[in-house]
N, C-alpha and C positions, 0 to 999 in steps of 0.2 A: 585625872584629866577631866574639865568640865567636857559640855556637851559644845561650845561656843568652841573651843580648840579643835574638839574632835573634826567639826564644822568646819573650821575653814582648814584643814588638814587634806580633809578629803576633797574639799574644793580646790584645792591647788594642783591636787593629784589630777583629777579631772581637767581641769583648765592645762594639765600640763599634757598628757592622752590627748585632747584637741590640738592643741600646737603640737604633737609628734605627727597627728596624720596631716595635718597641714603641713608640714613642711617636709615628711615624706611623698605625698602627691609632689608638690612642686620638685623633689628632687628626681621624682622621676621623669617629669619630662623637661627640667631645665639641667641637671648631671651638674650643679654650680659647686666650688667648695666653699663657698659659702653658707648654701642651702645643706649641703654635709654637716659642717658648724655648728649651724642650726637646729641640726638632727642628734648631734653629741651633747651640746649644752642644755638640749630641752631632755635629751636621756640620764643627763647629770642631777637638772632639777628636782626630776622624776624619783631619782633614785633618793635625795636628797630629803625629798616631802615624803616618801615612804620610812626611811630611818628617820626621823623626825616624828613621825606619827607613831611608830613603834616602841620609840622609847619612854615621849610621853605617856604610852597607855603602859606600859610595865615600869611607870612609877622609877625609873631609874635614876632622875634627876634629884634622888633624895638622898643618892652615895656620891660624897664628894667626888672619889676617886672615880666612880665611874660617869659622873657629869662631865668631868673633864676632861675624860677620852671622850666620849662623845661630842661633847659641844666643841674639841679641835678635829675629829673627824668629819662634824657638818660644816662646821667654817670652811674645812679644806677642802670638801665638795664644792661648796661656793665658788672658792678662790681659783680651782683651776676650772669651774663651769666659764666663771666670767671672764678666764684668762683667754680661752678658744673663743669666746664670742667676741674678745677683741681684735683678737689673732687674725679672725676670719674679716672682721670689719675693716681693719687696717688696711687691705688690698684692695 
């Protein structure tokens, strides 16, 4: 993994830490399930740019077989991150 990946990897991780306590402040004094949502989707991100970041550094993406469990278990982090923040938006 270059140092450019490692880079924005960790910035996402950060950027996503900021938006958990932001919108854990706001849930504590708004109790919205919205702002709940908000607190699921950005812990999904989180979780998301951490195995991301982890598999990039252990080189994993170089075994078919296991690129492709990985890249449909990031997808599927995605798919139900984006699902709750529609969920939540919808109301």
């Amino acid at each position: 993994m270059d140092f450019i990946t490692a880079s924005l990897h960790i910035l996402n991780i950060l950027l996503a830490i900021g938006l958990l306590y932001v919108y854990g402040q706001n849930y504590v004094k708004i109790k919205s399930k919205y702002t709940a949502g908000l607190i699921v989707f950005v812990s999904l991100f989180l979780l998301q740019s951490f195995m991301g970041l982890y598999y990039d550094m252990s080189m994993v993406m170089y075994s078919s077989l296991q690129a492709e469990t990985a890249a449909k278990l990031l997808e599927g982090l995605k798919l139900v991150s984006f699902a709750i923040l529609l969920w939540v938006s919808w109301d």
